[in-house]
C-alpha positions in Angstrom: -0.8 -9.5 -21.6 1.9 -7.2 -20.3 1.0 -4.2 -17.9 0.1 -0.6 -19.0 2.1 1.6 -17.3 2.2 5.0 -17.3 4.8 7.4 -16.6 4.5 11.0 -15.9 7.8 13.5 -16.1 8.3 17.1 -15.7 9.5 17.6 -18.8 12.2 15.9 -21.3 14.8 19.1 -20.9 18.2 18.2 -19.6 18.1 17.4 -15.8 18.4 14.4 -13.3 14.6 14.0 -12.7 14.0 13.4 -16.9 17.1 11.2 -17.0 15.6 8.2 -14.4 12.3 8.6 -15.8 13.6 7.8 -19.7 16.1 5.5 -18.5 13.0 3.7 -16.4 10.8 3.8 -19.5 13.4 2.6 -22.3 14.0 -0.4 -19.8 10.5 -1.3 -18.8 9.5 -0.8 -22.9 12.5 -3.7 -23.6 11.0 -5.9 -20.7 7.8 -6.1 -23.0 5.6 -4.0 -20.8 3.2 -1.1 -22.7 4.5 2.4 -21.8 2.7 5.9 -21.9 5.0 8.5 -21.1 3.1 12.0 -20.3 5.1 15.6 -20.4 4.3 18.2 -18.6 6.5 21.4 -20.2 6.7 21.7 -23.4 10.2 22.4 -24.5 13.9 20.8 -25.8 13.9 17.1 -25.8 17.1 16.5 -24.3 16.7 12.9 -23.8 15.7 10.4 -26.1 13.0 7.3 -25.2 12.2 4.4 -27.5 9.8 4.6 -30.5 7.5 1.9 -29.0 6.7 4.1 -25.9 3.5 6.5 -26.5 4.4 10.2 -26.0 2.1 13.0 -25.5 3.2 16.6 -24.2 1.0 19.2 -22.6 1.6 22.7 -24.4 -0.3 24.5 -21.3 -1.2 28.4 -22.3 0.8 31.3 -20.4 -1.7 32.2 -18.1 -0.9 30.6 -14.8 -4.5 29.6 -13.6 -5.5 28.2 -16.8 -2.4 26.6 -17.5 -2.8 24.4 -14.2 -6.4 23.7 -15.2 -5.6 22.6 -18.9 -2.5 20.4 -17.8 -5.2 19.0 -15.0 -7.5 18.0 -17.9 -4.6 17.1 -20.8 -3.1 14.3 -17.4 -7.3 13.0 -16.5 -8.2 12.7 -20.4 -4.4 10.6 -21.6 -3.8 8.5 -18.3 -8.2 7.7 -18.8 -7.6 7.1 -22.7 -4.4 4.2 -21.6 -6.0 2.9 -18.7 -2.7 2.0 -17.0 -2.3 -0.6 -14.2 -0.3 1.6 -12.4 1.1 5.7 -12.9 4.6 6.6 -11.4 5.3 10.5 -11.5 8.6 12.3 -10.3 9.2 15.5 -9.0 7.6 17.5 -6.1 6.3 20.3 -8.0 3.9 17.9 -10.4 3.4 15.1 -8.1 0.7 17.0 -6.0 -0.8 18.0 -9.7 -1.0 14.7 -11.0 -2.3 13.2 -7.9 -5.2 15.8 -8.0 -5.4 15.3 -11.5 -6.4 11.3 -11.2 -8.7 11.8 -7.8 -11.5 9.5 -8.4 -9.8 7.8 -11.8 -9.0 4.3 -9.9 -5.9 4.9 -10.7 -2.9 3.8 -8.5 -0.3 6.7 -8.3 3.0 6.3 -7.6 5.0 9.4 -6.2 8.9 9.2 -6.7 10.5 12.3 -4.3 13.3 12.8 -5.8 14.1 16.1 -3.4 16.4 16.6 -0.1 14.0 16.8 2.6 15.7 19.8 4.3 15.3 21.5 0.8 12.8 24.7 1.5 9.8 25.0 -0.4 7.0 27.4 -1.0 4.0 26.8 1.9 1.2 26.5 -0.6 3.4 23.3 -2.0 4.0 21.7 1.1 0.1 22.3 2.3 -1.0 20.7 -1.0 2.1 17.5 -0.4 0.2 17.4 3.4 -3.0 16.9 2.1 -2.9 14.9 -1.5 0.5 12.7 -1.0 -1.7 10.2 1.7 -3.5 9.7 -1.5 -0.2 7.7 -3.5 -0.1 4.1 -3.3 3.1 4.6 -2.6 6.0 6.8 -2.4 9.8 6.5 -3.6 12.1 7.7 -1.4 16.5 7.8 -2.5 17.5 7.9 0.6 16.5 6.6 4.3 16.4 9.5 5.4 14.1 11.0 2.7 11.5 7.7 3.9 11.8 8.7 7.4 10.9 12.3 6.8 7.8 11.3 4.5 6.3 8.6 6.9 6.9 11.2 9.8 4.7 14.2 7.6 2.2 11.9 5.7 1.7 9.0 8.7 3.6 6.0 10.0 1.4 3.7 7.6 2.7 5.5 4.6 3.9 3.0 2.1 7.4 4.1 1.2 10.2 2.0 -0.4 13.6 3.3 -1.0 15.2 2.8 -4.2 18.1 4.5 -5.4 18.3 6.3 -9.2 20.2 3.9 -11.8 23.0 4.1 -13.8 23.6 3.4 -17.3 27.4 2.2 -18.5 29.0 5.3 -18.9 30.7 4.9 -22.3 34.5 5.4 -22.3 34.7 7.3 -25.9 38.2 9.5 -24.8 41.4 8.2 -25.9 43.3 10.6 -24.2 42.6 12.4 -20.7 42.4 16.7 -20.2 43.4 17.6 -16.8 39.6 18.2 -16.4 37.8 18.9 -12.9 34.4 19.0 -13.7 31.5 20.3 -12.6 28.2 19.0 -14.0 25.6 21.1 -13.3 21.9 23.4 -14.0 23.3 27.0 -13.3 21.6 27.5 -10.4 21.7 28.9 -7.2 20.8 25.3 -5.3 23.7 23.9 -7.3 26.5 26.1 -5.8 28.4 27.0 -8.7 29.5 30.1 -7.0 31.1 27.5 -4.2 33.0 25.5 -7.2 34.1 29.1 -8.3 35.0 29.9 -4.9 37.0 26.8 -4.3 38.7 27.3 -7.2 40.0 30.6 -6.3 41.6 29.1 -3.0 43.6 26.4 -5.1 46.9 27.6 -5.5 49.1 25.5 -7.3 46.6 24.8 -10.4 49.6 23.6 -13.0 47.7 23.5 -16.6 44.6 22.5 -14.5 41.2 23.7 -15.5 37.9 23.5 -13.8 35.4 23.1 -16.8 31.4 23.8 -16.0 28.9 21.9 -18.0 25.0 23.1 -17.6 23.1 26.0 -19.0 21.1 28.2 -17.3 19.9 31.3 -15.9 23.1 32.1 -13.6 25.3 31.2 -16.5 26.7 35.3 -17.5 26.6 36.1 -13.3 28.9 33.1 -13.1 31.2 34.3 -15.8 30.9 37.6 -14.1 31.9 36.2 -10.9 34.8 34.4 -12.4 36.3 37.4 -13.3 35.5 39.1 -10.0 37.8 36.0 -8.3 40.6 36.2 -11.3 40.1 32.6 -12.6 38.5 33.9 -15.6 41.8 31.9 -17.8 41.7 28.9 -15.5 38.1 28.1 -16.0 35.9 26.5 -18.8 32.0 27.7 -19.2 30.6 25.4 -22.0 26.9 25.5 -21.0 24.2 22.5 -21.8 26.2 19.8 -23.1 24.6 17.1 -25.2 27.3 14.6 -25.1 28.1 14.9 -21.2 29.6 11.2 -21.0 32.3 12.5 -23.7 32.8 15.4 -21.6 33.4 12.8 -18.0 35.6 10.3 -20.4 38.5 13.1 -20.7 38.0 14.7 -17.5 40.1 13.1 -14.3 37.8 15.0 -11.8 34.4 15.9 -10.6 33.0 18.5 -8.0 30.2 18.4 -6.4 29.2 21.5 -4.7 25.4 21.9 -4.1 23.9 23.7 -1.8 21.6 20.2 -1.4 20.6 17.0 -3.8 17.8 14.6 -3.1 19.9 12.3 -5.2 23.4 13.2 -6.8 23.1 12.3 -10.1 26.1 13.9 -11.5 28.2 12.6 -8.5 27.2 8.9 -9.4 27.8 9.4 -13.1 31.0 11.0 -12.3 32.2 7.7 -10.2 31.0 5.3 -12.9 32.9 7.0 -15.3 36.1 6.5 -12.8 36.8 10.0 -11.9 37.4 11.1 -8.5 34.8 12.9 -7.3 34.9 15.1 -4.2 31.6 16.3 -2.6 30.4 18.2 0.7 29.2 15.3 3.0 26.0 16.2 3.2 25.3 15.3 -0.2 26.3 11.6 0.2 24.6 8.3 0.9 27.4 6.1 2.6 25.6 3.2 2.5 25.1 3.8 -1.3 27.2 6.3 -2.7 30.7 7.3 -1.8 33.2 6.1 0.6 35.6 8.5 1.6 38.7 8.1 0.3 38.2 4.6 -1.2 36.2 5.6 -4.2 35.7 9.4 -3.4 36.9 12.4 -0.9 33.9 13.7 1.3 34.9 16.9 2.5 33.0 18.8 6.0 30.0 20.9 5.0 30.6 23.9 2.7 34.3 24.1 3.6 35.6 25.3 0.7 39.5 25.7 1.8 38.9 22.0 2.9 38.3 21.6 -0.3 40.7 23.2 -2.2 43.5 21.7 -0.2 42.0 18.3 -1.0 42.1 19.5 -4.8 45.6 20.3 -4.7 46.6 17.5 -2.9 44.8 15.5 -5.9 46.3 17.4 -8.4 50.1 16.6 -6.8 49.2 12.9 -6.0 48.4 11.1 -9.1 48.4 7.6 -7.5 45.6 8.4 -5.0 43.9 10.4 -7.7 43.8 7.1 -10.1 43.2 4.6 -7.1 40.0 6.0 -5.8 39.2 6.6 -9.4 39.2 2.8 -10.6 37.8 2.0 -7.0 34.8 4.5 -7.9 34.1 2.4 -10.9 32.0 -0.2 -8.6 29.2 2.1 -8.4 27.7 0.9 -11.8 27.4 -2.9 -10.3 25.1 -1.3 -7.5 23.2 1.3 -8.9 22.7 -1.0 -12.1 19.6 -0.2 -14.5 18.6 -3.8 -14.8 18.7 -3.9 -10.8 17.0 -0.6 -10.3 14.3 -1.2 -12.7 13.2 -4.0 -11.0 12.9 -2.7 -7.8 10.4 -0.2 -9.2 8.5 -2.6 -10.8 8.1 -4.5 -7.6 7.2 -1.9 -5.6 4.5 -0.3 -8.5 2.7 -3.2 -10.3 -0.2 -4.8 -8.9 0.7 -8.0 -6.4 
């Protein structure tokens, strides 16, 4: 009999976190293995998993106490019904919840922290990471750096394994290419739209180039606002959440990746194995996984955004290097395969 495993997301809105976790689950379902895959916001279901997977979603009430204490007892009662061999949960915000949640239960919890480790969070969620994540079986860590940091805060025994997010074939459904430079992202302050914007200002000899923003959110109107305030209101694109985001990267030529920090870039890998060029702030890249600069992307110094706008127009001018480091970027779905990926996880969270 294959293992029970149960997998525990956030939610299913549009975001990088909910995009591994139903990528993992629609893989591990095909491989035969019984899947429970728990919700923990209500809301859009932006991604889609397979019918054979059991789905449950939490619809907590409004009231913030309660709502902790009914998603607490809606995690123990499902995860108890299933009686998985194993539970994997993403995100730093629920990880500490779910691992409270299943004190006691026998259950082996997996915690995937998917964040930077120089991101800042609220003391109350970092005292409740200090004193619950020593109870995972394990942690999953993106980067080396990321393992480092969580065996140096939660102890040197720690069992931490580094395994980088997958990729799925991006799907080249454009005939024709747009003189695109794209920027795939939540409108949110951590994503640094304001720094694309900003960038964007500095380029001066555009052409018929536009820089086209995909990702809904709350700074969405102060973004439109602020594109007027730097006069590329004409030379930009806001199209909010977009469904169909690989249609969107199969007519675009570039990507930008200006966050203020990533645990994992996401956008920047989909970006590359959709053969773009995609230019990103160094911080915000794994050498020895990601990008190499100027073979199958353009690091530029931290938050240098004329650095970055002269490497845009350079781009723009010099469509040989613009389509070389684009095919070269291509490589990035043999590494960061699904297949591959998938099995690293399994590995790492079934029983030996």
């Amino acid at each position: 009999m294959k293992n029970k495993i149960t997998i525990i997301s956030p939610s299913l809105h549009a975001g990088g976190i909910e995009r591994v976790m139903t990528m993992l689950a629609n893989d591990f379902v095909d491989r035969g293995f019984n899947i429970q895959f728990l919700v923990c916001l209500p809301g859009n279901h932006f991604y889609k998993l397979d019918s054979r997977i059991e789905f449950a979603e939490s619809k907590p009430n409004r009231e913030k106490i309660s709502r902790y204490i009914q998603l607490i007892g809606f995690l123990r009662k499902k995860v108890k019904k299933f009686n998985p061999d194993t539970v994997m949960v993403f995100g730093d915000y629920f990880s500490p919840i779910v691992l409270l949640s299943l004190m006691g239960s026998g259950c082996k919890v997996y915690v995937a922290d998917q964040m930077s480790p120089t991101k800042k969070f609220p003391s109350s969620l970092v005292l409740l990471k200090k004193i619950l994540y020593p109870f995972a079986a394990g942690i999953i860590a993106q980067t080396e750096l990321s393992a480092t940091y969580h065996k140096k805060r939660y102890g040197k025994k720690t069992n931490v394994r580094v395994i980088a997010n997958p990729m799925s074939k991006i799907p080249q459904t454009a005939s024709t290419k747009e003189k695109y430079i794209t920027v795939v992202a939540r409108m949110h302050y951590d994503k640094g739209i304001d720094i694309a914007l900003e960038t964007w200002s500095k380029v001066k000899n555009k052409g018929n180039w536009k820089m086209v923003f995909a990702g809904g959110g709350e700074l969405l109107e102060p973004m439109r606002n602020y594109a007027e305030e730097l006069g590329v209101t004409s030379e930009v694109l806001f199209l909010g959440e977009v469904k169909e985001v690989f249609d969107l990267l199969a007519k675009s030529e570039m990507l930008v990746l200006s966050s203020r920090g990533e645990g994992f870039p996401n956008a920047l890998c989909e970006g590359m194995a959709a053969g773009l060029t995609c230019i990103c702030f160094e911080k915000l890249n794994n050498p020895m996984i990601i990008t190499k600069n100027g073979f199958d992307g353009v690091l530029i110094e931290n938050d240098d955004t004329s650095a970055m706008a002269a490497q845009l127009e350079d781009l723009i001018r010099d469509d040989k290097r613009r389509n070389t480091i684009g095919i070269n970027a291509r490589a990035i779905l043999q590494r960061l395969n699904i297949s591959l990926i998938a099995q690293e996880y399994l590995k790492f969270i079934l029983p030996k």
